[in-house]
N, C-alpha and C positions, 0 to 999 in steps of 0.2 A: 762167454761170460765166466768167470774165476770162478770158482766153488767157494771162496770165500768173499765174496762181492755182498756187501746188506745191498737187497731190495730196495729201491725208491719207487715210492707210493707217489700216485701222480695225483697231483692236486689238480682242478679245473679252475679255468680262472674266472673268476668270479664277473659278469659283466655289469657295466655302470646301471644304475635303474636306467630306463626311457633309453630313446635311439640317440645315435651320436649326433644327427641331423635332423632336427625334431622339424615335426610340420611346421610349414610356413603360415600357415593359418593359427597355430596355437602358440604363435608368439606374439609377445603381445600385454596378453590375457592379462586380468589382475589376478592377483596372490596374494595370501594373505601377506607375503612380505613386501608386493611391490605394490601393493593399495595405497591411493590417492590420501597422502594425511589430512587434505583438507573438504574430504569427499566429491572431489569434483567428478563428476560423469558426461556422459554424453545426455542421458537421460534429463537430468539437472541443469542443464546448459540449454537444453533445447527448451526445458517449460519457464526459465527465466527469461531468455528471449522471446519466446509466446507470450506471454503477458506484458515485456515491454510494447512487442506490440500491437498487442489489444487497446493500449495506454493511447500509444501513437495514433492508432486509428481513430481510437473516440475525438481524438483533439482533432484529427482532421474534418469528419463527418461535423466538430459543432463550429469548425473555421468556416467550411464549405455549407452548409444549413444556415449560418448566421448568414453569408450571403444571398443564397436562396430565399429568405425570408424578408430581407431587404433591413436587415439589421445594421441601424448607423453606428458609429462610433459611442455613440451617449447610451443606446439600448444595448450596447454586447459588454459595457461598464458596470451598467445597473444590474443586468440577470448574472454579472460574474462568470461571463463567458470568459476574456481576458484573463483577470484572475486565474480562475480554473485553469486553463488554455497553458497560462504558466507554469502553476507547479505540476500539471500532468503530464508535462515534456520533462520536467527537471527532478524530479522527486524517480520518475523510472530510470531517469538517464544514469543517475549516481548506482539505483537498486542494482540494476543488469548488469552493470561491471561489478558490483560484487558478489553478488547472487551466483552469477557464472565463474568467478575465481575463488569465493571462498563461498559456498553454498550452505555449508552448515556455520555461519554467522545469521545468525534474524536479520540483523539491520538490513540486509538488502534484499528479503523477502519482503520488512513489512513499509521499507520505501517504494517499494512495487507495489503494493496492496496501497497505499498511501497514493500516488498516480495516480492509479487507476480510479481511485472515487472520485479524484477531483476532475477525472477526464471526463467521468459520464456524467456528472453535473453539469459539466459543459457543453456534452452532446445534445443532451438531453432538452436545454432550453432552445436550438429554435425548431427539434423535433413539436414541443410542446405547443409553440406559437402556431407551427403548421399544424396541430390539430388543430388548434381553436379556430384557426382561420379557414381550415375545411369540418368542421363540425363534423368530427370523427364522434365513432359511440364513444357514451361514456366509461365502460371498461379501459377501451385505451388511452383516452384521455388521464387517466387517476392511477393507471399502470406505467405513463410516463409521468406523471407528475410524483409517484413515488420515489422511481429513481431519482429526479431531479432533487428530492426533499431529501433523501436520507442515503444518499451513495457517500457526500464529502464529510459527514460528520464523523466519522469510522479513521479519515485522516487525523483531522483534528485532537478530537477525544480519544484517539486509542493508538494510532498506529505514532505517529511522533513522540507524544510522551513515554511510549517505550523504547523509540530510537536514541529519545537522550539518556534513557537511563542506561538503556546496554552500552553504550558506546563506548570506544572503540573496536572492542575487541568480542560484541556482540554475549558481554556477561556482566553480571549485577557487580560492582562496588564490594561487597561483602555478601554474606547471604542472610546477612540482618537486615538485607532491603528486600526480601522476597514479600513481604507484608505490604511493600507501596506497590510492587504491580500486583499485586490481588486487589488494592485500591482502583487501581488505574484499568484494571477491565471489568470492573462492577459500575464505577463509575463512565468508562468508555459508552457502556450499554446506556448509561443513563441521559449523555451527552447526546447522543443518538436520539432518544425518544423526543428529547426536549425539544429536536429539529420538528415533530411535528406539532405544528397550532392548533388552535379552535379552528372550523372552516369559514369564518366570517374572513379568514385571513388570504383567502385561495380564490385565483383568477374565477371568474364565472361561476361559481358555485360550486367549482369540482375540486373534490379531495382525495388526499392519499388514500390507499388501503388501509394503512396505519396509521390511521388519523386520529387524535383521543376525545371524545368528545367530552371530557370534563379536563382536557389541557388545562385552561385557566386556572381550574380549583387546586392545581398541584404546580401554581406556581413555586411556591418555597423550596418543593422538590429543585424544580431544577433551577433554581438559584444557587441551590447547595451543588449541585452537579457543576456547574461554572467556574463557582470556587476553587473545587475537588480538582477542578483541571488545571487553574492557573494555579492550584499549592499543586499538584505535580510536576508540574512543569518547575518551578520554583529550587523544589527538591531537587531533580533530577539535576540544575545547572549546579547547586549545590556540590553534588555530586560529581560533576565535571572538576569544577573546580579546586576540589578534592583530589582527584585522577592527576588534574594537571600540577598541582604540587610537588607530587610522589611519583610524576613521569619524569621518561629521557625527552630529550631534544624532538626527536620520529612522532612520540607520543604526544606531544606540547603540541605541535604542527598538526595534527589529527584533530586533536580538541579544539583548537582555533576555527577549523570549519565546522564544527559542528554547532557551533552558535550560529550560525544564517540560519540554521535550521529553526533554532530558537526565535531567531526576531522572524520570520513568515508571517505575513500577514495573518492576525487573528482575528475570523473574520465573523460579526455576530450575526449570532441566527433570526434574528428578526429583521437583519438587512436583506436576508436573502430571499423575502417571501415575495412573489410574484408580482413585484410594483408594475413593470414594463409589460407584461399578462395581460394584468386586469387592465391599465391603462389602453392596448394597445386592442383586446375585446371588446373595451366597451367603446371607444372608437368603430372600430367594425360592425358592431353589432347597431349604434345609433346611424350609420351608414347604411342598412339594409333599409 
């Protein structure tokens, strides 16, 4: 080496963070840069298809019971087997494809939730009929006629009227509307109770758990609650119609299907109280 040679100082080289061949198992993973923008998971995917079918099942148990029970045509009309039967297939079928693609929109949580009530109103009525035809205790009797009373009005009253208001992009119009869904689930809750009558109204003498025994006296109440639901609902296409003014083409088309949802059978609560029940007990019962 020369006597006049400068010194080179050795630098190390610096190695990249993490192995050059990272495990095969930690690829993959989410990051915070590679996270799902519309929070999809596995977790989320797997409890929207769980509850589709939950949906499923009930429709099936009240297709298959309706038969069991020797239910014609005319009696699966009147109890809203049918009915129910249909939007409990239709209302989850739309939720779980969106639910499962875009999980943090409502609208296809609360068309899942929406299903589901109208399924177990439907399970529920020829479970009900085979209690009264094997005079089961009364606890079970008024723990399926609960369900039967108060699982569909939760459709109704709450969960629809906020799918037309979110819709399509599962957010309010402006947030000068956040004052009608605070309507819309004070009210929902009200839509609900209203489901249940006096018990002079109910098969054989047996009543919901949640049954009010001064109903009648707070008629006006839920008169106003009826209302409350068709001016939401009112609003809400309002609303639409609005959306579809100041939308593209994609958005127009979106809005267009969300009117079926609007005309659904609206279906009154007093049609739904136990005609085919009581008829078909007190048949049985002057038979003993």
């Amino acid at each position: 080496m020369s006597p006049n040679a400068v010194p080179v100082k050795a630098v190390p080289v610096r190695q990249a963070h993490g192995p050059l061949f990272p495990d095969p198992a930690s690829v993959g993973e989410p990051t915070a840069v590679s996270a799902d923008p519309y929070g999809r998971s596995r977790r989320r995917r797997m409890l929207a298809f769980g509850l589709f079918d939950v949906a499923i099942l009930e429709v099936a148990l009240a297709l298959v019971g309706s038969v069991a029970v020797s239910f014609d045509l005319g009696d699966a009309v009147e109890s809203f087997v049918v009915t129910n039967c249909v939007m409990g297939v239709a209302f989850p079928t739309s939720g779980v494809l969106i639910a499962s693609h875009r999980p943090r929109n409502p609208i296809g949580w609360l068309l899942l939730a929406a299903g589901i009530g109208h399924a177990t109103t439907a399970a529920m009525a020829p479970v009900l009929e085979l209690g009264l035809e094997q005079e089961w205790a009364e606890p079970a009797l008024r723990t399926v006629l609960t369900f039967f009373t108060y699982a569909w009005p939760w459709s109704i009253g709450l969960c629809l009227p906020l799918v037309l208001l979110l819709f399509p992009d599962g957010r309010l119009l402006s947030p000068r509307w956040r004052w009608l869904v605070r309507i819309t689930v004070v009210n929902g809750a009200l839509f609900v109770a209203a489901a249940g009558d006096e018990p002079a109204s109910y098969p054989a003498g047996i009543t919901p758990w949640l049954v009010l025994a001064n109903h009648r006296d707070l008629a006006p109440l839920w008169t106003v609650a009826e209302v409350l639901n068709l001016a939401v609902v009112i609003a809400a296409l309002i609303g639409l119609g609005m959306r579809y003014r100041k939308g593209d083409e994609r958005q127009r088309r979106q809005l267009l299907r969300a009117t079926t949802w609007a005309r659904m059978p609206r279906l009154d609560i007093r049609a739904r109280r136990g005609v085919v029940f009581a008829n078909r007990s007190q048949t049985t019962s002057s038979g003993r």
